[in-house]
DOKOLRO-658361 format. One record per residue: residue number from 1; x, y, z of N, C-alpha, C in turn. Coordinates in pm, whole numbers, padded with zeros to 5 digits. Example, Ala and Ser with C-alpha at 12.3 -4.5 7.8 and 13.67 -1.06 7.14 Angstrom:
<nodes>
+------+--------+--------+--------+--------+--------+--------+--------+--------+--------+
| resi |    n_u |    n_v |    n_w |   ca_u |   ca_v |   ca_w |    c_u |    c_v |    c_w |
+------+--------+--------+--------+--------+--------+--------+--------+--------+--------+
|    1 |  01319 | -00569 |  00780 |  01230 | -00450 |  00780 |  01320 | -00330 |  00780 |
|    2 |  01285 | -00225 |  00708 |  01367 | -00106 |  00714 |  01290 |  00003 |  00787 |
+------+--------+--------+--------+--------+--------+--------+--------+--------+--------+
</nodes>
This chain:
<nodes>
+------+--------+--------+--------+--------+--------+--------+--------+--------+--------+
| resi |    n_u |    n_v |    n_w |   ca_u |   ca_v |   ca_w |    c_u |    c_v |    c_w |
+------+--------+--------+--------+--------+--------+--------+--------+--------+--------+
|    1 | -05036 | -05494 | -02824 | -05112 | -05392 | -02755 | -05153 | -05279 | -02850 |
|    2 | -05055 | -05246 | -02963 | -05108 | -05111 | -03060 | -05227 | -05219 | -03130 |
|    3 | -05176 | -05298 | -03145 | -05279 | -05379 | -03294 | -05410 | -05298 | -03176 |
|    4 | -05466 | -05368 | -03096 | -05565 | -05347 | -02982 | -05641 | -05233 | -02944 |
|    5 | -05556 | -05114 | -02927 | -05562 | -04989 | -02938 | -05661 | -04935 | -03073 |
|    6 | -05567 | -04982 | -03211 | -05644 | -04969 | -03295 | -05773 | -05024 | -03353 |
|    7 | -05749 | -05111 | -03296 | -05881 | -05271 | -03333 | -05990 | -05311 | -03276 |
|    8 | -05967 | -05216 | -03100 | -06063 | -05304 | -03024 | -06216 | -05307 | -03060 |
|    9 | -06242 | -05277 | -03156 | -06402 | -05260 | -03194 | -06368 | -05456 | -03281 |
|   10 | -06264 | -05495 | -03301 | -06315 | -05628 | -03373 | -06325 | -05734 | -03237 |
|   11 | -06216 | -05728 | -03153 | -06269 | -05857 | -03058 | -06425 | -05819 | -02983 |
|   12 | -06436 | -05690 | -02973 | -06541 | -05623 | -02927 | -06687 | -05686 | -03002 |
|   13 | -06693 | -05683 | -03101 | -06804 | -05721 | -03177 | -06806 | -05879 | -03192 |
|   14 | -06689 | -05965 | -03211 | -06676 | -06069 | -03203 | -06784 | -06103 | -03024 |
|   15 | -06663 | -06061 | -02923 | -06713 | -06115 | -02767 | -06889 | -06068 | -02787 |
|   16 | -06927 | -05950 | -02826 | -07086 | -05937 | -02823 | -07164 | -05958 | -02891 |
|   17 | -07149 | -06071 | -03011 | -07208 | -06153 | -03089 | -07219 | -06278 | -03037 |
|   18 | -07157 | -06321 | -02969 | -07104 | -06482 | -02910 | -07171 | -06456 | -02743 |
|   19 | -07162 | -06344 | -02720 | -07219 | -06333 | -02559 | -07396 | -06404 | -02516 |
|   20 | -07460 | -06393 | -02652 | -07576 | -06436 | -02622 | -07600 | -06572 | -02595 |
|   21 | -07501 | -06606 | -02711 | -07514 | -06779 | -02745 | -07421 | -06831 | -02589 |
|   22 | -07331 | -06772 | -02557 | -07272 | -06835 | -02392 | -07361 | -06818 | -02339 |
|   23 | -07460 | -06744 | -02287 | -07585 | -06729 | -02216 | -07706 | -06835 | -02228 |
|   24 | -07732 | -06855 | -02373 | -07824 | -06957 | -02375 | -07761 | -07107 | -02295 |
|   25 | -07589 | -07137 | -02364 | -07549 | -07264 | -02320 | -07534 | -07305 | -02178 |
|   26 | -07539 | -07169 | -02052 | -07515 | -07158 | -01972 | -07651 | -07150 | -01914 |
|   27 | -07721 | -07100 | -01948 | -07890 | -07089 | -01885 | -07932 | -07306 | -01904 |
|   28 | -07892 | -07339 | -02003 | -07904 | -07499 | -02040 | -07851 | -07529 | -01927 |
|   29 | -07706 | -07559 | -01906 | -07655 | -07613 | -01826 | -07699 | -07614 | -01709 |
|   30 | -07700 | -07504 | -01634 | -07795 | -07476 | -01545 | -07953 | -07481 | -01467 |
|   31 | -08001 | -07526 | -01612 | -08129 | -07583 | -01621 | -08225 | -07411 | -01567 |
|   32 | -08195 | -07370 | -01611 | -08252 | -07211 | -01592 | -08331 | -07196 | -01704 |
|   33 | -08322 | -07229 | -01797 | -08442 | -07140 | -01887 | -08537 | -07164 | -01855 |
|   34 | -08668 | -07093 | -01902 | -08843 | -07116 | -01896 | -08912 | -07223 | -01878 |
|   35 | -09049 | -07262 | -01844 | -09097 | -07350 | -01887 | -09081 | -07414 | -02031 |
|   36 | -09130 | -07330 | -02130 | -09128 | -07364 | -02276 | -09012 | -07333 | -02313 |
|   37 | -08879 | -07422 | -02262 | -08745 | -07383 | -02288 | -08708 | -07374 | -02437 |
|   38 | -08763 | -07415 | -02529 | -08763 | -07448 | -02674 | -08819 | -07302 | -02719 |
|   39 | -08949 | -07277 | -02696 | -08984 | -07132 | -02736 | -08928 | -07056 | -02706 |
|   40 | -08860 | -07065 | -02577 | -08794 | -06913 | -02522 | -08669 | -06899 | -02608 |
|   41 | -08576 | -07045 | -02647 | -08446 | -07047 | -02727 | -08494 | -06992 | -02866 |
|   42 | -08564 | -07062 | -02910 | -08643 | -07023 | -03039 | -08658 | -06857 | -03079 |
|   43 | -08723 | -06826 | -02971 | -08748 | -06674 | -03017 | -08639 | -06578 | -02990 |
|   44 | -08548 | -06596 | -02859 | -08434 | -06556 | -02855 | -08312 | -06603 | -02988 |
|   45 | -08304 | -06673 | -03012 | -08180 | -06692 | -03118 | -08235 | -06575 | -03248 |
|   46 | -08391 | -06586 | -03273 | -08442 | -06480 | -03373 | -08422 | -06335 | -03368 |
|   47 | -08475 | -06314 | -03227 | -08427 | -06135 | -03210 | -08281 | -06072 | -03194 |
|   48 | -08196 | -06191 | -03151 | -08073 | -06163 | -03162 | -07996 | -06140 | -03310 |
|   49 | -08048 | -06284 | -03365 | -08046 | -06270 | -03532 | -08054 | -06131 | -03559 |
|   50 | -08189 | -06079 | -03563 | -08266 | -05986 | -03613 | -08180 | -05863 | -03596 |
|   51 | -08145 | -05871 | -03418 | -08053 | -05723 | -03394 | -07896 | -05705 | -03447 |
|   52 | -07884 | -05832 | -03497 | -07723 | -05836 | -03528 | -07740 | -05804 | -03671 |
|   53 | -07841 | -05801 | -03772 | -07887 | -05828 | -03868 | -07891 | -05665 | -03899 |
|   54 | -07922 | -05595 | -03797 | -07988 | -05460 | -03824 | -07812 | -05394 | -03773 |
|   55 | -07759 | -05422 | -03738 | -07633 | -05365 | -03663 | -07499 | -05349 | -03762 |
|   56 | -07531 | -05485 | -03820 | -07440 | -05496 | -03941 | -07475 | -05392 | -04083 |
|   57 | -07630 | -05330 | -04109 | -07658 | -05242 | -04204 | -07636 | -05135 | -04129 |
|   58 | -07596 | -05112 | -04032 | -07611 | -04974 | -03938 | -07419 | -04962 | -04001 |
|   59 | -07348 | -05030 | -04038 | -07192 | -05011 | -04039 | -07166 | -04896 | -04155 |
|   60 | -07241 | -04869 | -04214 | -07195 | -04820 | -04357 | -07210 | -04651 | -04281 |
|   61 | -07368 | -04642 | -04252 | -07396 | -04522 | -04238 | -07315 | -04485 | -04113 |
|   62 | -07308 | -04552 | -03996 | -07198 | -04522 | -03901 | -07063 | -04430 | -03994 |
|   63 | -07007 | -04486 | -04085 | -06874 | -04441 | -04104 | -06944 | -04329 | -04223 |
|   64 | -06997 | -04348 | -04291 | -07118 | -04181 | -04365 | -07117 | -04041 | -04248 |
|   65 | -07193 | -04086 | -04166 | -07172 | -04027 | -04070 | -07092 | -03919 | -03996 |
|   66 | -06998 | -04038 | -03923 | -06869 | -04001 | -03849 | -06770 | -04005 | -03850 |
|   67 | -06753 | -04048 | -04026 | -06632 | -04076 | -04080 | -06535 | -04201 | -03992 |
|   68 | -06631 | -04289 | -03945 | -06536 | -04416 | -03838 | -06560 | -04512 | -03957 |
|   69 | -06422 | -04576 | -03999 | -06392 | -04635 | -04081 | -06407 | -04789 | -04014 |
|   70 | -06381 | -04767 | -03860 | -06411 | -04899 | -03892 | -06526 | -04951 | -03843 |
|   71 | -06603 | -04912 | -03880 | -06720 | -04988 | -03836 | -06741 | -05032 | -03962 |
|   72 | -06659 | -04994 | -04055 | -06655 | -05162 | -04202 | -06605 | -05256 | -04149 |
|   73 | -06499 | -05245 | -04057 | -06449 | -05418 | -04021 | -06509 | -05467 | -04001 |
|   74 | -06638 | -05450 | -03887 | -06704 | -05522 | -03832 | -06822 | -05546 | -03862 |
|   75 | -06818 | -05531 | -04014 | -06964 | -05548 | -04049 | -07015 | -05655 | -04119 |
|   76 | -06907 | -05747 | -04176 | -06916 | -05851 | -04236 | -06919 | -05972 | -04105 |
|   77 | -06860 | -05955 | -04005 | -06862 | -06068 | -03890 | -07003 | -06009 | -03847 |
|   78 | -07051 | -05922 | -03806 | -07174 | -05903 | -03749 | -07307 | -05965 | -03856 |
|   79 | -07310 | -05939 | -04002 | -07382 | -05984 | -04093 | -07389 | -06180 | -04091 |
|   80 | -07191 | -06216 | -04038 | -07256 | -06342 | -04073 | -07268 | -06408 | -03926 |
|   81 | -07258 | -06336 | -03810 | -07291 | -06401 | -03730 | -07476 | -06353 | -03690 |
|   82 | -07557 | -06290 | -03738 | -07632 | -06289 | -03749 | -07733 | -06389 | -03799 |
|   83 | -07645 | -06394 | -03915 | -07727 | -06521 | -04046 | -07661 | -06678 | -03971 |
|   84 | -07594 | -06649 | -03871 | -07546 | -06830 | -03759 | -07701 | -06795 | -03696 |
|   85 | -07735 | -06716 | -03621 | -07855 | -06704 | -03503 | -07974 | -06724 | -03566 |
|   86 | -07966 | -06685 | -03715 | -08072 | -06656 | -03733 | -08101 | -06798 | -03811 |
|   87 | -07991 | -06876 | -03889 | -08006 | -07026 | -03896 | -08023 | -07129 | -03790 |
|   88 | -07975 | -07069 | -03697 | -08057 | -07161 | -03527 | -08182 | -07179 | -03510 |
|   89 | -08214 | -07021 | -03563 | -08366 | -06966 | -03482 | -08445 | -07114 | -03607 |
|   90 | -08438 | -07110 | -03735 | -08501 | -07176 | -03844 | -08523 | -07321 | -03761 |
|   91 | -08380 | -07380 | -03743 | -08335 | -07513 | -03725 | -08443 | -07544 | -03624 |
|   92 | -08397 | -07477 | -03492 | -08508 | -07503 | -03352 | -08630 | -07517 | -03407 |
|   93 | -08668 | -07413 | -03502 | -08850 | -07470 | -03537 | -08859 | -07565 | -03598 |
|   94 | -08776 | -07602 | -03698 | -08800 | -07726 | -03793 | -08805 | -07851 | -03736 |
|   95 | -08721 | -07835 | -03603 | -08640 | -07940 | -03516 | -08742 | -07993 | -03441 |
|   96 | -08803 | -07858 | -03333 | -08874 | -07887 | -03203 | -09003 | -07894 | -03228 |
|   97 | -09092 | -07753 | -03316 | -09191 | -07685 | -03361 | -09269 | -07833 | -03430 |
|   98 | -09192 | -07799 | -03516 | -09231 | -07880 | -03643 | -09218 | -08068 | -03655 |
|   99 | -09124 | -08117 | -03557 | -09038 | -08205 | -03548 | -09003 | -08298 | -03657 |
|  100 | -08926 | -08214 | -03771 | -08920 | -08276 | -03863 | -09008 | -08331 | -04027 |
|  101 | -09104 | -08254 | -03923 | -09199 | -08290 | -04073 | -09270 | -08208 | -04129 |
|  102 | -09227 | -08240 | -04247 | -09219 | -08140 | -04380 | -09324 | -08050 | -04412 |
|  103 | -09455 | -08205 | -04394 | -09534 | -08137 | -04400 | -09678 | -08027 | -04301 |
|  104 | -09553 | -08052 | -04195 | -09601 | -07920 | -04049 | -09590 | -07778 | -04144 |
|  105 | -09459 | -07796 | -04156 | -09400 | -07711 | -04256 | -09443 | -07611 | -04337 |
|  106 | -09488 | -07712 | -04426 | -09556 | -07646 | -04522 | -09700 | -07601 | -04526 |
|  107 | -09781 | -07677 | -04416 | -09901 | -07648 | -04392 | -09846 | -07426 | -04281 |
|  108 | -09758 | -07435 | -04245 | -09744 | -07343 | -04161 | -09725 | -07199 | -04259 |
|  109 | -09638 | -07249 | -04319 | -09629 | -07118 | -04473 | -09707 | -07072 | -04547 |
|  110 | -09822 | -07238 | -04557 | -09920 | -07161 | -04652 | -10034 | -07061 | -04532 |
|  111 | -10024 | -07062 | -04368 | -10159 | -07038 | -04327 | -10072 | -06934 | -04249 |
|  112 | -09939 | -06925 | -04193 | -09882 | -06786 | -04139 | -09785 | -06773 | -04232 |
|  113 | -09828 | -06649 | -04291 | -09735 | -06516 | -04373 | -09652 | -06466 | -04294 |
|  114 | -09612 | -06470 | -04166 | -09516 | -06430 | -04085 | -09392 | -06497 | -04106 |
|  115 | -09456 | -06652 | -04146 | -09326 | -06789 | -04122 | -09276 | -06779 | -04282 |
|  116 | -09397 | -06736 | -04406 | -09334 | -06688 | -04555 | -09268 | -06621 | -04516 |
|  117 | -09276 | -06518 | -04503 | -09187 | -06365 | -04513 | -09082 | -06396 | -04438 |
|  118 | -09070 | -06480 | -04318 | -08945 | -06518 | -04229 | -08866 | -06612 | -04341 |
|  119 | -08946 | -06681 | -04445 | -08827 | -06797 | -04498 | -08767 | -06746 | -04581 |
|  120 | -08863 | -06643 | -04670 | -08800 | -06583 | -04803 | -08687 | -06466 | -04754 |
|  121 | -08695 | -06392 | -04626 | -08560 | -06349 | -04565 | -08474 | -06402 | -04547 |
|  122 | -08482 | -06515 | -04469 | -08362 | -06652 | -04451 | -08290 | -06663 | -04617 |
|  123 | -08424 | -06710 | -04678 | -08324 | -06755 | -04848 | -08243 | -06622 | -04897 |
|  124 | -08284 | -06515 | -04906 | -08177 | -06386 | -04934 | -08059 | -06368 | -04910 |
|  125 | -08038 | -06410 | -04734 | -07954 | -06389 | -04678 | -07851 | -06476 | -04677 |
|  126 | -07900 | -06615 | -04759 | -07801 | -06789 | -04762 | -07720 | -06726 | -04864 |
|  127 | -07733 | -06681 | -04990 | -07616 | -06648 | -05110 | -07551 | -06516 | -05023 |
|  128 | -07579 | -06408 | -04935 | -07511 | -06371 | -04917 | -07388 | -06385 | -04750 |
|  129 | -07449 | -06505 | -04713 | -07352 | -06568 | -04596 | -07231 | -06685 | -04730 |
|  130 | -07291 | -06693 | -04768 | -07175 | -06786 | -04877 | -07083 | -06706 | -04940 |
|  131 | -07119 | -06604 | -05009 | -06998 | -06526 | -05045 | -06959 | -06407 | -05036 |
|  132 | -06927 | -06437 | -04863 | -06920 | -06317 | -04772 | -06750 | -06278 | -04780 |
|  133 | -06682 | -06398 | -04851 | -06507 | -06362 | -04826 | -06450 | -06291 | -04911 |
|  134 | -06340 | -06248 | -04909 | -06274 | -06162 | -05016 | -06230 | -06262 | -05119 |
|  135 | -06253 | -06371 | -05105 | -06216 | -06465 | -05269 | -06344 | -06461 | -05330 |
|  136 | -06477 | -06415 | -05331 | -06590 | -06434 | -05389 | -06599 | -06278 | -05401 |
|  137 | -06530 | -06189 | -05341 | -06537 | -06050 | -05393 | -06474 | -06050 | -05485 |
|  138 | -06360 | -06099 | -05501 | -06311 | -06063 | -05620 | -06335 | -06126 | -05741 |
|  139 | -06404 | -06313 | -05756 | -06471 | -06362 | -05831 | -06569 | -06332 | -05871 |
|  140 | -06665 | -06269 | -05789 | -06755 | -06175 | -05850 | -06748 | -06027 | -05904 |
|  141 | -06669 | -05999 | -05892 | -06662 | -05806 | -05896 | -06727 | -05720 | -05861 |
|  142 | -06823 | -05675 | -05971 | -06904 | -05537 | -05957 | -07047 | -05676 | -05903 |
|  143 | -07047 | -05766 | -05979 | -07154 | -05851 | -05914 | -07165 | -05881 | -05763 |
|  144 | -07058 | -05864 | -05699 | -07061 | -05918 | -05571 | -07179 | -05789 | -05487 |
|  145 | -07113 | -05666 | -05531 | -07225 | -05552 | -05485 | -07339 | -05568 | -05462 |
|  146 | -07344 | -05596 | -05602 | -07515 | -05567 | -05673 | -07568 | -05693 | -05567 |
|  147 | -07503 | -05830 | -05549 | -07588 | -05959 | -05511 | -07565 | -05901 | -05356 |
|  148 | -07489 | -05844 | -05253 | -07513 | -05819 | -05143 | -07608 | -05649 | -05121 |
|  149 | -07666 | -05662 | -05159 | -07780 | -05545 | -05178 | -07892 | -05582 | -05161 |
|  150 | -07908 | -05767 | -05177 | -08049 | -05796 | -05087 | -08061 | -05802 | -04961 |
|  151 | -07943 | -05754 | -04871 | -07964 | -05746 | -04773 | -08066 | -05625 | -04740 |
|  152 | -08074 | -05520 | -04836 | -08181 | -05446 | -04813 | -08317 | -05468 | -04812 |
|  153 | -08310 | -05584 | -04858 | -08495 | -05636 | -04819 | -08512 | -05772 | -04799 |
|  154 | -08379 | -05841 | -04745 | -08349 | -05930 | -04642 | -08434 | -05816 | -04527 |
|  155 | -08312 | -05736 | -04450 | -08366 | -05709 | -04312 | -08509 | -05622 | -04302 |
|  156 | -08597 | -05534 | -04381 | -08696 | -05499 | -04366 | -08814 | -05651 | -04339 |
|  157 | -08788 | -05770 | -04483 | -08904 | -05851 | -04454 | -08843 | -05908 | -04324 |
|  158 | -08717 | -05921 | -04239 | -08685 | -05995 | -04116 | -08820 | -05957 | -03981 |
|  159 | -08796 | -05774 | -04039 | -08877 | -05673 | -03954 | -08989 | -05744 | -03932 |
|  160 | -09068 | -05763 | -04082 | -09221 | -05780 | -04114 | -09229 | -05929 | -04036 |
|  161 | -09107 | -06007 | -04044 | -09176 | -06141 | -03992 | -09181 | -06099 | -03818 |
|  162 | -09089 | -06041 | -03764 | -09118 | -06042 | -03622 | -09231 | -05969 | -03619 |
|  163 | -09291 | -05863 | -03655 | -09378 | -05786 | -03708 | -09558 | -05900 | -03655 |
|  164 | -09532 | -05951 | -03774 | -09673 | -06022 | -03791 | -09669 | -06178 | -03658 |
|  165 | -09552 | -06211 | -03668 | -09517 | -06281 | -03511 | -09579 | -06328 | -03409 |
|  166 | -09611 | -06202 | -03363 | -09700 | -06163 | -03300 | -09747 | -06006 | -03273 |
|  167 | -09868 | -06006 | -03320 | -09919 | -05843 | -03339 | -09939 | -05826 | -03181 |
|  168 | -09942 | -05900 | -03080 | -09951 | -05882 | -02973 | -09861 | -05753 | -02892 |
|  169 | -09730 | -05759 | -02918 | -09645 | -05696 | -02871 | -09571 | -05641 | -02969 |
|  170 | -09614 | -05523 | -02960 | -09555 | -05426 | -03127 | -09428 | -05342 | -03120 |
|  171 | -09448 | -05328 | -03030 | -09332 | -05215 | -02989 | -09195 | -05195 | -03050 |
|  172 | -09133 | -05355 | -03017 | -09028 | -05366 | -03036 | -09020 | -05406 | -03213 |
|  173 | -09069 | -05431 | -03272 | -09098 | -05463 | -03404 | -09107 | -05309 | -03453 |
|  174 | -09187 | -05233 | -03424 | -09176 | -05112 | -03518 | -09056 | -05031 | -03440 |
|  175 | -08985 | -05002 | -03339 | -08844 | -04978 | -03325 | -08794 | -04991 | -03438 |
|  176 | -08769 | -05124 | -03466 | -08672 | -05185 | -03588 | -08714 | -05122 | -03697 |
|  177 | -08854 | -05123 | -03716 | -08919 | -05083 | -03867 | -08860 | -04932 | -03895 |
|  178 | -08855 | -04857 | -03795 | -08782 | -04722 | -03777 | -08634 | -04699 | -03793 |
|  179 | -08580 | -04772 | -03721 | -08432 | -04786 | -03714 | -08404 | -04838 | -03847 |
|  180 | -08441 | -04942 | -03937 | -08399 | -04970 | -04037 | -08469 | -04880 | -04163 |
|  181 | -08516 | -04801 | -04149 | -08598 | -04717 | -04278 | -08462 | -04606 | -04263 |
|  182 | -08462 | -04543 | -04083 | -08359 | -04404 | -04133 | -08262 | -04472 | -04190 |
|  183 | -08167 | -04600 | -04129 | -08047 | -04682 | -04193 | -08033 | -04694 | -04356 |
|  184 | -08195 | -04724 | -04433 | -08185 | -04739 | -04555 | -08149 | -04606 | -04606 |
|  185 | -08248 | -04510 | -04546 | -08223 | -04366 | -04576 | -08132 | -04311 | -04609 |
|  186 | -08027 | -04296 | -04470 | -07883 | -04250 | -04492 | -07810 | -04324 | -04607 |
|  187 | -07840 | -04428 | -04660 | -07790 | -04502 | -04750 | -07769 | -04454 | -04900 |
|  188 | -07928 | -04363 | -04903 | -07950 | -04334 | -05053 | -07810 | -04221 | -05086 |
|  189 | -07761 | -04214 | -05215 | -07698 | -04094 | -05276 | -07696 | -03965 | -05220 |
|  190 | -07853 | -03919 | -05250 | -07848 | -03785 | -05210 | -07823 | -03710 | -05101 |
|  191 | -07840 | -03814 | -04963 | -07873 | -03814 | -04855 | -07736 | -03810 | -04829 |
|  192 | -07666 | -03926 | -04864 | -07522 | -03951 | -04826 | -07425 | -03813 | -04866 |
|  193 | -07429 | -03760 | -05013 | -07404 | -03641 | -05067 | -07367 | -03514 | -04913 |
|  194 | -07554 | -03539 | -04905 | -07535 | -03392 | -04827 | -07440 | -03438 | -04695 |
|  195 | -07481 | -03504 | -04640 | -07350 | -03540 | -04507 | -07227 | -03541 | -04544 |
|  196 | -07186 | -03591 | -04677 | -07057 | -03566 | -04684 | -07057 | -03432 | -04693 |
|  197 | -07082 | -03300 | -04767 | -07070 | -03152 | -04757 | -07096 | -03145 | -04592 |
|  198 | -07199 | -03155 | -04534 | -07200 | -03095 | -04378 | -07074 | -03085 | -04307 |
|  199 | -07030 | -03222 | -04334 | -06925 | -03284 | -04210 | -06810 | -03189 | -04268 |
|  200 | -06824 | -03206 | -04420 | -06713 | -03075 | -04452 | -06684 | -02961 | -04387 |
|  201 | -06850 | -02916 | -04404 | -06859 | -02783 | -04373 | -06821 | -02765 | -04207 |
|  202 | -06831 | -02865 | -04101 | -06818 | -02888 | -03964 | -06674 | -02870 | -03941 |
|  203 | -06587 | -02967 | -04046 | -06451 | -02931 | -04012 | -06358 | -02841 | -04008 |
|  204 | -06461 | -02722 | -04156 | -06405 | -02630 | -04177 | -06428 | -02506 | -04092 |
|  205 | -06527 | -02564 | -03990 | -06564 | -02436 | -03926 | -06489 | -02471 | -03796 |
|  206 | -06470 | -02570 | -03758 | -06408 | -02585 | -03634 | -06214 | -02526 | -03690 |
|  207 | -06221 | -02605 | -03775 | -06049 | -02573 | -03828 | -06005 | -02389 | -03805 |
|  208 | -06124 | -02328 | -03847 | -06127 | -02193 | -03860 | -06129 | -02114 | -03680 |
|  209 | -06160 | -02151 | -03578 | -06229 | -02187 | -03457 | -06101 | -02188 | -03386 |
|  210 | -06004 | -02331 | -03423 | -05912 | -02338 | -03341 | -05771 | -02251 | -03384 |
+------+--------+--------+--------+--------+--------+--------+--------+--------+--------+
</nodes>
């Protein structure tokens, strides 16, 4: 029960990473999804990707912030259960879309820049779902950093592919484009700097207060 107390943000993030995917298996079973049950899985496994994708870069500045430490725990399960949804979302097109052939494929990359920019995100994100464990942190060292730092333009081109997608419905695409620019933001040095002095300065004024 203490472990729990202290922790509940990990089964927490675990149960609401996995909640979507029980939903899809259960909408199946049920025979509930859409007409174009393939498109609707398709594009759902992507935006989920996408939001788990953006949730997991949101962990750093969370604890910048508000000094909540752990929203590091949960940032490596959210990163790689992202890069599971977001290897679904690939599979379903290659699978259903495309059915297998190569050269659907490739005719699709060279004529939508949406489906480039979606693959060359996917490839960024494969070296860093592989050596996501603490035995490849420490085999790599200071390298392990530097190579999980493409996640910074992993999730912007993720943006650009839902982005170009469909220009139809923008909304929710530039959300993200927003949400992930302040995320990079808070990220930089200087930025980070001054929040650490603020929050200083916050404690010291409340400390003084009580």
């Amino acid at each position: 029960m203490r472990w729990l107390q202290r922790n509940w943000h990990r089964p927490l993030a675990h149960a609401g990473a996995l909640l979507p995917l029980v939903g899809l298996f259960i909408n199946y079973w049920r025979d509930d999804l859409t007409f174009n049950s393939v498109r609707f899985v398709t594009l759902r496994t992507g935006s989920v990707g996408l939001l788990l994708l953006v949730l997991s870069l949101a962990c750093t500045p969370l604890n910048t912030l508000f000094g909540w430490r752990g929203a590091l725990h949960i940032r490596r399960p959210l990163g790689l259960y992202a890069f599971l949804y977001i290897t679904l979302h690939l599979l379903l097109y290659v699978w259903f879309d495309a059915m297998l052939d190569m050269r659907f494929v490739w005719r699709d990359l060279s004529e939508r820049r949406s489906m480039l920019v979606g693959l060359v995100a996917f490839l960024l994100l494969v070296p860093l779902a592989l050596t996501s464990t603490q035995r490849w942190q420490r085999r790599l060292g200071r390298g392990w950093r530097m190579l999980h730092r493409l996640v910074y333009l992993a999730t912007p081109l993720s943006v650009l592919h839902f982005f170009w997608l469909d220009r139809d419905f923008i909304r929710q695409p530039v959300i993200y484009a927003v949400a992930v620019g302040v995320l990079l933001a808070l990220r930089l040095p200087p930025v980070r700097r001054a929040i650490g002095r603020g929050r200083a300065l916050l404690v010291s004024a409340i400390l003084r207060l009580v």
